[in-house]
PyMOL commands that place a pseudoatom at each C-alpha (Angstrom):
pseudoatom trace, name=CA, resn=UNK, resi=1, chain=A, elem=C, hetatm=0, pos=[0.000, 0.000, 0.000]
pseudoatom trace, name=CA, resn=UNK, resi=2, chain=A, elem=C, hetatm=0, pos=[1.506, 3.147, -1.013]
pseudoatom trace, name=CA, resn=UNK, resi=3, chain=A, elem=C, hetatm=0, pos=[1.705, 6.296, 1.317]
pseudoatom trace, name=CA, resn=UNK, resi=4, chain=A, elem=C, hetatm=0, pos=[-0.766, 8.572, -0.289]
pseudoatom trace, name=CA, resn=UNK, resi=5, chain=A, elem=C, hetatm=0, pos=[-3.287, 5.983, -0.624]
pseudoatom trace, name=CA, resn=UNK, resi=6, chain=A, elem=C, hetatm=0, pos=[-2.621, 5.690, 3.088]
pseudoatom trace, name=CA, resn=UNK, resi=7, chain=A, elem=C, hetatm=0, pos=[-3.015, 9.811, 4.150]
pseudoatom trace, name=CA, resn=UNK, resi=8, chain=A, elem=C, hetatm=0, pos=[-6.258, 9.385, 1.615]
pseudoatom trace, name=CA, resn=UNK, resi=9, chain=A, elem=C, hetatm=0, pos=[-6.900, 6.947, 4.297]
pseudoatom trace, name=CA, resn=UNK, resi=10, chain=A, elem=C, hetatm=0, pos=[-6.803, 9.026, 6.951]
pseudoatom trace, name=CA, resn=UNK, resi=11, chain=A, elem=C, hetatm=0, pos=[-4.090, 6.656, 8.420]
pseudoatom trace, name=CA, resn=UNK, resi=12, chain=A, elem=C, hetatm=0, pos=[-0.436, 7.519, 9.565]
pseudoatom trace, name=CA, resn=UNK, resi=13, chain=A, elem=C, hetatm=0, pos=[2.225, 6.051, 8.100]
pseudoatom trace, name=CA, resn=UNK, resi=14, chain=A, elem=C, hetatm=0, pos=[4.090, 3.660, 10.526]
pseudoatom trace, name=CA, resn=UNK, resi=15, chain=A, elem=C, hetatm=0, pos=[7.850, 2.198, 10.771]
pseudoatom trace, name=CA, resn=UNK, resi=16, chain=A, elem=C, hetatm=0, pos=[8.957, -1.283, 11.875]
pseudoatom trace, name=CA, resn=UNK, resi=17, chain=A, elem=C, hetatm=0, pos=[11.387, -1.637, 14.397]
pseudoatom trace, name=CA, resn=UNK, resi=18, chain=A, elem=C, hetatm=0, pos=[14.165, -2.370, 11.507]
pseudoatom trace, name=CA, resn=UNK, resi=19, chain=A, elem=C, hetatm=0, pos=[13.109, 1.368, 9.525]
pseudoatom trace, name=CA, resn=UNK, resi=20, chain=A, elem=C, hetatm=0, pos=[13.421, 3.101, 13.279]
pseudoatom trace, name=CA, resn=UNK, resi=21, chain=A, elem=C, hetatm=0, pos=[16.822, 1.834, 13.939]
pseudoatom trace, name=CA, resn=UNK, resi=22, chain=A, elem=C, hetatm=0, pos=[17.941, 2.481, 10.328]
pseudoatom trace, name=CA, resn=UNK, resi=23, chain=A, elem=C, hetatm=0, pos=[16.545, 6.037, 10.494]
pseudoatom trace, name=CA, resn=UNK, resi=24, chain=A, elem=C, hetatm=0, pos=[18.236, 6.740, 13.637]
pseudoatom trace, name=CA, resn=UNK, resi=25, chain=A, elem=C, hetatm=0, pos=[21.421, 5.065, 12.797]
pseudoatom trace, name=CA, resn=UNK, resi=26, chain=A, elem=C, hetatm=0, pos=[21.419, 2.800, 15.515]
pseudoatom trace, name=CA, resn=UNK, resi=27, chain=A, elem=C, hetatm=0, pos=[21.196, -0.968, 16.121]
pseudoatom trace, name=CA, resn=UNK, resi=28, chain=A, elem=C, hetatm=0, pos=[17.833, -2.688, 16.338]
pseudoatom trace, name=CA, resn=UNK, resi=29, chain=A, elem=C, hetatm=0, pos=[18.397, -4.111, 19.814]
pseudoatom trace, name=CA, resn=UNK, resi=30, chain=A, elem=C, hetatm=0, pos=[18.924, -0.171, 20.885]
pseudoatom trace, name=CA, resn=UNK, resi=31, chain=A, elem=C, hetatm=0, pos=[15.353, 0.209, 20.222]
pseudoatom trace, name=CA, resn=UNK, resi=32, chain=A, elem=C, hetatm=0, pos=[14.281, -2.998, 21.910]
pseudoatom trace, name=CA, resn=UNK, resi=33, chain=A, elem=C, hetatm=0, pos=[16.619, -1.659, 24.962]
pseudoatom trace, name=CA, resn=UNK, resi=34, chain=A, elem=C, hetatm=0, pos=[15.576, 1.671, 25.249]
pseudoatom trace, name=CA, resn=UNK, resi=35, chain=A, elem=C, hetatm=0, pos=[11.481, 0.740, 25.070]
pseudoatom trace, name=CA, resn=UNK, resi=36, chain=A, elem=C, hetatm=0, pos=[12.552, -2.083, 27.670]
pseudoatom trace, name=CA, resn=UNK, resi=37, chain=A, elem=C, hetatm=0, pos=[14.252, 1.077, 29.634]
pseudoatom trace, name=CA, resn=UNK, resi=38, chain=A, elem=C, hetatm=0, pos=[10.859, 2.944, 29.294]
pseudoatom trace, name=CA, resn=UNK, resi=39, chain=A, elem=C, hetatm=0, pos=[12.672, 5.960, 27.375]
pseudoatom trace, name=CA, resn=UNK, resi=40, chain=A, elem=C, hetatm=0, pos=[11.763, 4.233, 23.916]
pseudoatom trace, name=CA, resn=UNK, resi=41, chain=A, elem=C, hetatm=0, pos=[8.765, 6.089, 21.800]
pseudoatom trace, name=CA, resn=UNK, resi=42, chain=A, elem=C, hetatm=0, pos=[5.480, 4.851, 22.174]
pseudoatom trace, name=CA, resn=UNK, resi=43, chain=A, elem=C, hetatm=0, pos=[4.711, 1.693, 19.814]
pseudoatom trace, name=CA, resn=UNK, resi=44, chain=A, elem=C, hetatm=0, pos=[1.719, -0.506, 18.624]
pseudoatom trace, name=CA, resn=UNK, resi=45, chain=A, elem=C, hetatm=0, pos=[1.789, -4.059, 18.705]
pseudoatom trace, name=CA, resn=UNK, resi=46, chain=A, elem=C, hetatm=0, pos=[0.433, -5.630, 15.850]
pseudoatom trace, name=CA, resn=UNK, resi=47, chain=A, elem=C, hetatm=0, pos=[0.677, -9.212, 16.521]
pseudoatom trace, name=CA, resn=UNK, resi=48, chain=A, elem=C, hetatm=0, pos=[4.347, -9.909, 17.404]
pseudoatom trace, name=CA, resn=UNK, resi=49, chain=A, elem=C, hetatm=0, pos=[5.824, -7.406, 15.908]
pseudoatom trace, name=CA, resn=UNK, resi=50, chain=A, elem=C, hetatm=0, pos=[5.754, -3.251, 17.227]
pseudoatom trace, name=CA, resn=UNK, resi=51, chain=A, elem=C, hetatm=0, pos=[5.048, -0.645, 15.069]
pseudoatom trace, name=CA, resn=UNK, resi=52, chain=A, elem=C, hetatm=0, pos=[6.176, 3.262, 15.820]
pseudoatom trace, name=CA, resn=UNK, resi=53, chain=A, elem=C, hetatm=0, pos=[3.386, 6.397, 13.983]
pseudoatom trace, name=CA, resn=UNK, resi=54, chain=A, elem=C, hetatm=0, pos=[5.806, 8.715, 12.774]
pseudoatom trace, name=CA, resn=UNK, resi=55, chain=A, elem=C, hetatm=0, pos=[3.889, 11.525, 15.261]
pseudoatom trace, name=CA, resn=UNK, resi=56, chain=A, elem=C, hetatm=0, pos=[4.689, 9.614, 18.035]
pseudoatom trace, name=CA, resn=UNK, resi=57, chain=A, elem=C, hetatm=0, pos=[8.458, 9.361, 16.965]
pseudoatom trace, name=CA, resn=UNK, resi=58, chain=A, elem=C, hetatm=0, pos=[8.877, 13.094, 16.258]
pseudoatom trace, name=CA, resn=UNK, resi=59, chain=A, elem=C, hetatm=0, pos=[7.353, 13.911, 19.850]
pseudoatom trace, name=CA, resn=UNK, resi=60, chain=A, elem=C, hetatm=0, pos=[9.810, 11.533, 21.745]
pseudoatom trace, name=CA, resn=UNK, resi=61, chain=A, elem=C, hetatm=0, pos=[12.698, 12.664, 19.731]
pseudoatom trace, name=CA, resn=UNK, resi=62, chain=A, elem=C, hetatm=0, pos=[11.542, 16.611, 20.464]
pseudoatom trace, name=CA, resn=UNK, resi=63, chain=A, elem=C, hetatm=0, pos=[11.143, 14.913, 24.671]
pseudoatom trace, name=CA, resn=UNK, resi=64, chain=A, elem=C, hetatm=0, pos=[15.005, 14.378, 24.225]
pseudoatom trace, name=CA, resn=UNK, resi=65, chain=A, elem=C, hetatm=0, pos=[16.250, 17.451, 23.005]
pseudoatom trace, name=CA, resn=UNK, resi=66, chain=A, elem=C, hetatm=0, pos=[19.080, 18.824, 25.801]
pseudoatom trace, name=CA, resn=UNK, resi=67, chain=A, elem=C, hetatm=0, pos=[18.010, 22.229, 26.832]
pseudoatom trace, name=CA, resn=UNK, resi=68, chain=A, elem=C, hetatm=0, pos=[19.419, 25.740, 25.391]
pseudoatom trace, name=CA, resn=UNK, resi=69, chain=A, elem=C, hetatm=0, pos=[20.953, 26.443, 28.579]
pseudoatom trace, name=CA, resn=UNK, resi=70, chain=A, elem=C, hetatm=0, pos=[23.269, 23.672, 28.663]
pseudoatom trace, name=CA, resn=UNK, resi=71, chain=A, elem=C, hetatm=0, pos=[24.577, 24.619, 25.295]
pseudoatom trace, name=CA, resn=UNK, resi=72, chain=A, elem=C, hetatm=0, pos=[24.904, 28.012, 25.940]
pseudoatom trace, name=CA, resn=UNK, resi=73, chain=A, elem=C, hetatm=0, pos=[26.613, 26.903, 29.133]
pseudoatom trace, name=CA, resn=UNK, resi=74, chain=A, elem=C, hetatm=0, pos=[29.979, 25.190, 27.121]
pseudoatom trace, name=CA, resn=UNK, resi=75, chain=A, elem=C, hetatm=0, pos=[31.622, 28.486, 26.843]
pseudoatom trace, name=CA, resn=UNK, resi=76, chain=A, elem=C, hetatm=0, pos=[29.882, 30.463, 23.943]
pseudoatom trace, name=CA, resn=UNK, resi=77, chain=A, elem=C, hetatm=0, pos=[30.405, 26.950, 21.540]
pseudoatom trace, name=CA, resn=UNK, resi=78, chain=A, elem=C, hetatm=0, pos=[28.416, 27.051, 18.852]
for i in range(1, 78): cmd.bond("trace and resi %d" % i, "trace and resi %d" % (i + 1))
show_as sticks, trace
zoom trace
């Protein structure tokens, strides 16, 4: 099924575990260890497998941003 079919829809295009990790440039088990951890992003399980909304991805990424202060804390670093 191909995405605009899907926003025509009204669904939300999802990743697999395997698309998450490759976006992020990490390992797959990173995922598994951080949702394990609790500071993973919110998933669906659909049968065994988990699949992440790409909302729900952008607002955990934006949870993790460090705060301004701390970078304008290093010294004037840019």
């Amino acid at each position: 099924m191909d995405t605009e079919r899907l926003f025509g829809l009204g669904l939300e295009p999802v990743l697999t575990t395997s698309e998450l990790a490759e976006y992020l440039g990490v390992q797959v088990q990173a995922i598994y260890d951080l949702r394990t951890d609790g500071r993973g992003p919110s998933g669906i399980r659909v049968g065994r497998e988990i699949r992440y909304r790409v909302s729900d991805v952008r607002r955990w990424l934006d949870g993790l941003h460090e705060p301004e202060s701390s970078l304008s804390s290093r010294g004037g670093e840019h």
